[in-house]
Backbone as CSV, one residue per row, in Angstrom:
resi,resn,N_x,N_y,N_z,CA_x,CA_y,CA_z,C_x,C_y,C_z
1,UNK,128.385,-33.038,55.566,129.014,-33.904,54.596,128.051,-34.981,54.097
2,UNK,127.128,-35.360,54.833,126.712,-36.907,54.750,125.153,-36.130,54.038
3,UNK,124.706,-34.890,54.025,123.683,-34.338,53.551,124.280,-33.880,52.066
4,UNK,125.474,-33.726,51.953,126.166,-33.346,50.561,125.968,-34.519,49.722
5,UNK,126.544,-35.343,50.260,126.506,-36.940,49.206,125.696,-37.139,49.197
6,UNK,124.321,-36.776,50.108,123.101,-37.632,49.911,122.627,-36.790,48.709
7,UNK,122.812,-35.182,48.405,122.014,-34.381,47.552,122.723,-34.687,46.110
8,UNK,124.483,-35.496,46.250,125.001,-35.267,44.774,124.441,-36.729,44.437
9,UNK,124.121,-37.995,45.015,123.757,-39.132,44.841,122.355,-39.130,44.192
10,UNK,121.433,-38.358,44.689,120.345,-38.153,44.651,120.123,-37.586,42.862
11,UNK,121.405,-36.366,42.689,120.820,-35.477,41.428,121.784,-36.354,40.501
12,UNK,122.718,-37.358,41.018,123.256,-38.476,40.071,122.318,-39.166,39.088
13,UNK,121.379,-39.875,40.309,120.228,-40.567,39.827,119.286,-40.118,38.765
14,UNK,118.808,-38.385,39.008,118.034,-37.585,38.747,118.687,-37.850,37.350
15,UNK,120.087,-37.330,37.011,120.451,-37.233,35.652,120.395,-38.673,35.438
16,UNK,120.670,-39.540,35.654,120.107,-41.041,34.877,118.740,-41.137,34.465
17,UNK,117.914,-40.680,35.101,116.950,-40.874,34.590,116.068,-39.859,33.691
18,UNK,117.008,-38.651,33.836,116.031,-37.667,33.316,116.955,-37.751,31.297
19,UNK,118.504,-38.938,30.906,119.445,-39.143,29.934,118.557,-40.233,29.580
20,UNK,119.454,-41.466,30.404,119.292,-42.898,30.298,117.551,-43.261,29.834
21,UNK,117.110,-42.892,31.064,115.292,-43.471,30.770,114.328,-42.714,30.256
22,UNK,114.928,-41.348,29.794,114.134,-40.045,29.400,112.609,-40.007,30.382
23,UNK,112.701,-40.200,31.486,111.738,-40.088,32.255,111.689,-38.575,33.220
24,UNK,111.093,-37.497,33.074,111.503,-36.321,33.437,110.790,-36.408,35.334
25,UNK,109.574,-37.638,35.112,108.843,-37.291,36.703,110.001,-37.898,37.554
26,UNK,110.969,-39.220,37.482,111.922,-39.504,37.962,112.695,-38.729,38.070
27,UNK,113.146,-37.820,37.298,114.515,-36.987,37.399,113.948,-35.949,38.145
28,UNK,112.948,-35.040,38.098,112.640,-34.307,38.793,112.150,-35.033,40.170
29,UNK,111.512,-36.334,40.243,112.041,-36.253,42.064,112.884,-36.202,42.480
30,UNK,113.937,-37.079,42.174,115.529,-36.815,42.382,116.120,-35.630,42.761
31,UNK,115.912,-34.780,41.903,116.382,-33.352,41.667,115.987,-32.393,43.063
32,UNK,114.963,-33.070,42.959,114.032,-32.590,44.231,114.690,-32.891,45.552
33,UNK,114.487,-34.275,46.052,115.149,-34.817,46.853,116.954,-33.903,47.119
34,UNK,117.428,-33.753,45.934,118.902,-33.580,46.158,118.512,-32.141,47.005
35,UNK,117.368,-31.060,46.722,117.106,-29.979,46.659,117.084,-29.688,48.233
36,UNK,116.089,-30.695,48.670,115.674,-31.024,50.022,117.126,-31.286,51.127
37,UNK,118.132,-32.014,50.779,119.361,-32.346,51.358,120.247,-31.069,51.230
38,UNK,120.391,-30.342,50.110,121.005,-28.816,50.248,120.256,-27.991,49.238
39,UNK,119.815,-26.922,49.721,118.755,-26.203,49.327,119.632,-25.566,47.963
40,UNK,120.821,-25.376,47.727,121.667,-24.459,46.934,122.718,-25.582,46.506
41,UNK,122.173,-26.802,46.448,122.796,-27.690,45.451,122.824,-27.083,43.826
42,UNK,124.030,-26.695,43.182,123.873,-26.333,41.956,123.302,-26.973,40.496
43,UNK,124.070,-28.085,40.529,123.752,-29.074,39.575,121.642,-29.035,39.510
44,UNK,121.515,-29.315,40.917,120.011,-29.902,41.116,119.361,-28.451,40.740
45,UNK,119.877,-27.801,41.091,118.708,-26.119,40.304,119.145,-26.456,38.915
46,UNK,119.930,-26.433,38.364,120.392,-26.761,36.447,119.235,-27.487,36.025
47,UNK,119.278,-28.810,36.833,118.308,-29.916,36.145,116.887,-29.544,36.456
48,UNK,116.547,-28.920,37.628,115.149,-28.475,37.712,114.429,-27.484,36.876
49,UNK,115.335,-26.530,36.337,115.584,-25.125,35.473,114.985,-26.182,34.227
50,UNK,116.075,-27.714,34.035,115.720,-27.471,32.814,113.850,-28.438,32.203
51,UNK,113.961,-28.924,33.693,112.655,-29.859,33.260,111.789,-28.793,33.535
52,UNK,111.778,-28.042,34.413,110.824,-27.224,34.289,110.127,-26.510,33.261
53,UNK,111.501,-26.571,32.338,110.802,-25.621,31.056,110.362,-26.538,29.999
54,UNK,111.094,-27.548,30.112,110.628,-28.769,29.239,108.307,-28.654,29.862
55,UNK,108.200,-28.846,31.004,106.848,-29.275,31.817,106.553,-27.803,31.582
56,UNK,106.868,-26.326,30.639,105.919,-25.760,30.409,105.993,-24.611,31.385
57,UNK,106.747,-24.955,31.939,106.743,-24.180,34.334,107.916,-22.664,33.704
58,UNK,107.974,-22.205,32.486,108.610,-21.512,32.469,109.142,-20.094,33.716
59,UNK,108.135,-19.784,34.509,108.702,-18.812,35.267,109.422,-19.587,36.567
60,UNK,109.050,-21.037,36.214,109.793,-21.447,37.696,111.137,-22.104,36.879
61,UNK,111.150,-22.557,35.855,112.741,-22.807,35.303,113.516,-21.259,35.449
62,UNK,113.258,-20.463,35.177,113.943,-18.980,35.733,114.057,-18.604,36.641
63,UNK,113.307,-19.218,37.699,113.712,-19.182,39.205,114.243,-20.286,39.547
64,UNK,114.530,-21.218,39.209,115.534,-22.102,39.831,117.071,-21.477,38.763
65,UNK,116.925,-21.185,37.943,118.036,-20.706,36.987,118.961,-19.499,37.912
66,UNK,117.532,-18.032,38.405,118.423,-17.363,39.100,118.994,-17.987,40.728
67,UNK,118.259,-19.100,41.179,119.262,-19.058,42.312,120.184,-20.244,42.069
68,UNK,120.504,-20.775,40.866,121.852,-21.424,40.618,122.881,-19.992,40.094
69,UNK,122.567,-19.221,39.138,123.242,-17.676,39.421,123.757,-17.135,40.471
70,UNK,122.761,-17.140,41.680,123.531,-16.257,42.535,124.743,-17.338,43.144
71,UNK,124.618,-18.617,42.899,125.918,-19.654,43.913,126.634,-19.609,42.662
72,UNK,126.799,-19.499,41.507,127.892,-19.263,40.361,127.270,-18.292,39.369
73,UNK,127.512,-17.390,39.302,127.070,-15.908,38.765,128.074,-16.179,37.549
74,UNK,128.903,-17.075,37.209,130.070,-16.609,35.990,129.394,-18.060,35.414
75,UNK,129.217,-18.947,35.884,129.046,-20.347,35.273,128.278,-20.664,34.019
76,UNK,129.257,-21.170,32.932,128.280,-21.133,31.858,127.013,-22.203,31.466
77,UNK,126.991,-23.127,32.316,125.716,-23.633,32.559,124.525,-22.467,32.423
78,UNK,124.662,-21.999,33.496,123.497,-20.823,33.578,123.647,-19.919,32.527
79,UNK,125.112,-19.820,31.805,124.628,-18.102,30.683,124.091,-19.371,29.631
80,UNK,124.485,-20.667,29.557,123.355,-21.316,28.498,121.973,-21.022,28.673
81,UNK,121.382,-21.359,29.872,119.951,-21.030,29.950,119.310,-19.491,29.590
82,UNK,120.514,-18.514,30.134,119.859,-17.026,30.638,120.055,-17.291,28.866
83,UNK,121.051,-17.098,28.240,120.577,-17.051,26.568,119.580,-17.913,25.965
84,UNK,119.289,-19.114,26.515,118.395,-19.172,26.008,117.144,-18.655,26.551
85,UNK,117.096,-18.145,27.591,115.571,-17.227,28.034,115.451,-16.008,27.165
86,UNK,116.607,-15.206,26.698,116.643,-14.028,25.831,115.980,-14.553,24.529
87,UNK,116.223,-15.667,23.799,116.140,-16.221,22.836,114.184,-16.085,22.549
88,UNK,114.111,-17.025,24.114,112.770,-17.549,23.980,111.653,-15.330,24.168
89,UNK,112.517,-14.540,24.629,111.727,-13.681,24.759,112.043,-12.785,23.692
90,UNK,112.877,-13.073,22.613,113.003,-12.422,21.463,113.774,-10.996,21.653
91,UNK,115.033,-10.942,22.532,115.955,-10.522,23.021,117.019,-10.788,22.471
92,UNK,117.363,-10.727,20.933,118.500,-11.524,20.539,119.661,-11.186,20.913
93,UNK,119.767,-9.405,20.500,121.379,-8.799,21.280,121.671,-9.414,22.542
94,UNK,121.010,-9.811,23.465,120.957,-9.883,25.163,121.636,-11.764,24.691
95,UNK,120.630,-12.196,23.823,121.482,-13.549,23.370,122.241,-13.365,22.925
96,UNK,123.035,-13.138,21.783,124.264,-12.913,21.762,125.701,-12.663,22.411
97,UNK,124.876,-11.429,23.322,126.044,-11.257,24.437,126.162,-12.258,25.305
98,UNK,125.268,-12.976,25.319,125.657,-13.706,26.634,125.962,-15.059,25.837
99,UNK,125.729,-15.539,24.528,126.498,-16.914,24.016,127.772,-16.746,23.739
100,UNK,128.070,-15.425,23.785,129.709,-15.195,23.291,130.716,-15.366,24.507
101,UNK,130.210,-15.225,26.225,130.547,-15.118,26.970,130.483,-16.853,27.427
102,UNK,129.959,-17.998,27.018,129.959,-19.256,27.106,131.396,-19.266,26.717
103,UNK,132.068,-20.343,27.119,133.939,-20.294,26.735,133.746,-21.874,27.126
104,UNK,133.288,-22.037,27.948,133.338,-24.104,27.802,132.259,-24.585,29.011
105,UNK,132.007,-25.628,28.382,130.935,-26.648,29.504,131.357,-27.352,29.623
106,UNK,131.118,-27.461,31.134,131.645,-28.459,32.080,131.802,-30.186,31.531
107,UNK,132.792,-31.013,32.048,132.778,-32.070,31.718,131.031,-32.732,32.066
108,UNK,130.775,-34.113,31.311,129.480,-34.104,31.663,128.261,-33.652,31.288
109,UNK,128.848,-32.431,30.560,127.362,-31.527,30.512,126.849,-32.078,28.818
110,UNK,126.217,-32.722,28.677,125.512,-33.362,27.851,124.719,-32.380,26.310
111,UNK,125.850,-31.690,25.737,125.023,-30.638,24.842,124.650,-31.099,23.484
112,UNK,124.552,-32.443,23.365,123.539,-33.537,22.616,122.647,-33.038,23.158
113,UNK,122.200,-33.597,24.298,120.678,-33.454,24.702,120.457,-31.838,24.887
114,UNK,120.708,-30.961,24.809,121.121,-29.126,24.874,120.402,-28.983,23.350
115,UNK,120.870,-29.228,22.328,121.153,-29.212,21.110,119.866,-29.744,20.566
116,UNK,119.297,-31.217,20.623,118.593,-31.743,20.561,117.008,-31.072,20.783
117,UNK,117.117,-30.518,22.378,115.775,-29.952,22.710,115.493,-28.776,22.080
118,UNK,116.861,-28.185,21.693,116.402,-26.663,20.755,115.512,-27.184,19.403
119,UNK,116.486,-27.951,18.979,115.998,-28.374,17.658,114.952,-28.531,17.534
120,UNK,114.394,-29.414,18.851,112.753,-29.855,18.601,112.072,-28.952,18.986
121,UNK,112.248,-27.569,19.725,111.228,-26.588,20.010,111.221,-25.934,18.640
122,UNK,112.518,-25.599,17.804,112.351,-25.306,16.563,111.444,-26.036,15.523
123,UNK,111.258,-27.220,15.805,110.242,-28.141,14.776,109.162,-27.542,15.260
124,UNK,108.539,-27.730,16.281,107.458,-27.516,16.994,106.767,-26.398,17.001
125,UNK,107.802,-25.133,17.169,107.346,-23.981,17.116,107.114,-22.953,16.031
126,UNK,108.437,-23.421,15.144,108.875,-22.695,13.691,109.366,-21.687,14.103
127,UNK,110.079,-21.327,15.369,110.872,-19.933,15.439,112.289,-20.548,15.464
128,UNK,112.767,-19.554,14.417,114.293,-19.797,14.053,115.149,-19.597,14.496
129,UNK,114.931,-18.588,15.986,115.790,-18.535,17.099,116.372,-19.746,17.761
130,UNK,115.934,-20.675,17.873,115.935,-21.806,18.324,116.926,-22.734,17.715
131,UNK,116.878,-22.476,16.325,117.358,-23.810,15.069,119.126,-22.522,15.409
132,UNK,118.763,-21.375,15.441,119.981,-20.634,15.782,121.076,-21.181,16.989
133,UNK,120.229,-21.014,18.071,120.749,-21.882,19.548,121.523,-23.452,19.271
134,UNK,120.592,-24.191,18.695,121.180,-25.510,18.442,122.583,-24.997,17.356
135,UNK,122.273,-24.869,16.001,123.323,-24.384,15.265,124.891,-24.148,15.434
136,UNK,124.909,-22.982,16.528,125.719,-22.612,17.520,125.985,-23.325,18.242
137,UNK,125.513,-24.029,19.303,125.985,-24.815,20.221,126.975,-25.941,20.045
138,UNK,126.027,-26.683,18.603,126.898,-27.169,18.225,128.497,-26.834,17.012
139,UNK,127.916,-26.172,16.780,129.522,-25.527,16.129,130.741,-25.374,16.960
140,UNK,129.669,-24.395,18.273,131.312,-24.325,19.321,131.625,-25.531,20.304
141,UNK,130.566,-26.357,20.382,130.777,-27.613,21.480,130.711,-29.045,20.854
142,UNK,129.502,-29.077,19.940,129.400,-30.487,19.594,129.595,-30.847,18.241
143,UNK,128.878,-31.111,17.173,128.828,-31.406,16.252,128.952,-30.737,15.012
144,UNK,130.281,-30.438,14.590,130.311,-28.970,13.922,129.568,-28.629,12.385
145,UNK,129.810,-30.398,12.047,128.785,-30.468,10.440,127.891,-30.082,10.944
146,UNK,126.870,-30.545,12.129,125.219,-29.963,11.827,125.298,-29.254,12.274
147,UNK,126.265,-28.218,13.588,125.871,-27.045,13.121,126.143,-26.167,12.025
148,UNK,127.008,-26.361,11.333,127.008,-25.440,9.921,125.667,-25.767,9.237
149,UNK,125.489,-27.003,8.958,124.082,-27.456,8.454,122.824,-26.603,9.125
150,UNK,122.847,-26.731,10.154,121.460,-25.932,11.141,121.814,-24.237,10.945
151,UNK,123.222,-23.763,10.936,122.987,-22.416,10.454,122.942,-21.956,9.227
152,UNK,123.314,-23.228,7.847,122.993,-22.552,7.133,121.187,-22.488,6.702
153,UNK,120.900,-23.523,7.259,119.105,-23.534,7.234,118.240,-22.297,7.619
154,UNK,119.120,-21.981,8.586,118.391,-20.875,10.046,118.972,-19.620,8.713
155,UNK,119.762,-19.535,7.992,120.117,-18.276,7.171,119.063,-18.201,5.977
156,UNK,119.165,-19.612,5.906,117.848,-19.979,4.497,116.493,-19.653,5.205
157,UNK,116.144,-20.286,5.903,114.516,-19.896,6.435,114.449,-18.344,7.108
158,UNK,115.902,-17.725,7.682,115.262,-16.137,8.007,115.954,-14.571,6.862
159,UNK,116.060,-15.260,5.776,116.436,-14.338,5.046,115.506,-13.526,4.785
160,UNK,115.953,-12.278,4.961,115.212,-10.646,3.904,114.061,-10.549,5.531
161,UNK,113.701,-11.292,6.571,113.365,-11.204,8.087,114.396,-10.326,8.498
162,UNK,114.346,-9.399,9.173,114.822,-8.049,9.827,114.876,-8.617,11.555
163,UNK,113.502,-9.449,11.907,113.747,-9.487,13.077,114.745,-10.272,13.799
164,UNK,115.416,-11.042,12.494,116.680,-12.148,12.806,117.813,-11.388,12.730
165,UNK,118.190,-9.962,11.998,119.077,-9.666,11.523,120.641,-9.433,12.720
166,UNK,120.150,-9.512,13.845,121.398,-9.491,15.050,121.656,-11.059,15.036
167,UNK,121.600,-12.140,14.685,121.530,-13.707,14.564,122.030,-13.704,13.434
168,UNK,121.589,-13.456,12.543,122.161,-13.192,11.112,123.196,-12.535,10.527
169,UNK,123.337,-11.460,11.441,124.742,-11.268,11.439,126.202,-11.485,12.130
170,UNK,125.543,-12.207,13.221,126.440,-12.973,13.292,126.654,-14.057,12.981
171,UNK,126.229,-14.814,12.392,126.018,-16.238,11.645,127.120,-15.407,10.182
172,UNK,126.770,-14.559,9.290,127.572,-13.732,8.189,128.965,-13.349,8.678
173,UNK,129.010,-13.419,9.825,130.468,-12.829,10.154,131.383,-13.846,10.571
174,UNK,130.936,-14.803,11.157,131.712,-15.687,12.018,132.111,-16.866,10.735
175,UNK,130.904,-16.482,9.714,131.367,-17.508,8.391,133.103,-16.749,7.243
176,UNK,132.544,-15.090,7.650,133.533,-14.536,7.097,135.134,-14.884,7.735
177,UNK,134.726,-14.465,8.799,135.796,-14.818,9.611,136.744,-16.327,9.687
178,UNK,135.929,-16.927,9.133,136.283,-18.306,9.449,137.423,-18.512,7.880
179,UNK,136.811,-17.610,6.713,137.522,-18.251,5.422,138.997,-17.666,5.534
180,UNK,138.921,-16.206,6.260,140.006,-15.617,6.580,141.149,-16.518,6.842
């Protein structure tokens, strides 16, 4: 018990500082620390998953990703990430299926800052998979003007592109669907 509170106190902190002070070496000690107190703390693999990929550590954000999977295999925390790993490996069907299977995030779960980091890998990178992810996210969770705004951009910048066309069509359908 007293190793539980110490690991949820610990990845409390971690998320203050990795929101509040945007400081990722703080949040990842934290995260750490919580890691150290229960090895299969969930939350603390989420937040390590996600600085990790922020710090570049991509095969180790996918390994802290799959062993928050195996302690919640349905949790859509994790099908956020696993879609966005499909995303980042240009797997769109595999994204798709698995953003359609997202149904709600947890109280807490901050998909400003979700939303936000897509966006800026989309500035950064110019792949439109990304401006897709944010788009979406926010349509079904946060901010529904920018995401219509971000998908209709992501339709404008990957038109008559073939390799968008599973993104693209669903972006065409879900608009159809919607006037219905």
């Amino acid at each position: 018990m007293i190793k539980n509170t110490a690991a949820e106190l610990s990845n409390s902190i971690s998320y203050y500082y990795s929101v509040t002070k945007n400081d990722l070496i703080g949040a990842k000690e934290f995260s750490s620390r919580a890691l150290f107190y229960d090895n299969n703390h969930f939350p603390a693999l989420i937040n390590m998953a996600r600085i990790a990929w922020i710090e570049g550590e991509k095969d180790k954000a996918r390994g802290f990703n799959k062993r928050a999977k195996k302690i919640r295999p349905s949790d859509d925390l994790v099908r956020l990430n696993i879609a966005f790993f499909f995303l980042e490996d240009g797997n769109y069907d595999a994204a798709m299926r698995t953003y359609k299977k997202i149904k709600v995030l947890p109280d807490g779960s901050n998909i400003l800052d979700t939303t936000i980091f897509l966006y800026t890998v989309f500035e950064n990178t110019g792949e439109a998979a990304y401006l897709f992810g944010s788009g979406l996210l926010n349509l079904k969770f946060g901010d529904s003007i920018t995401g219509v705004s971000e998908l209709k951009t992501f339709l404008e910048e990957t038109n008559g592109n073939s390799k968008y066309e599973t993104l693209r069509n669903y972006v065409l359908t879900y608009i159809k669907d919607e006037k219905k």
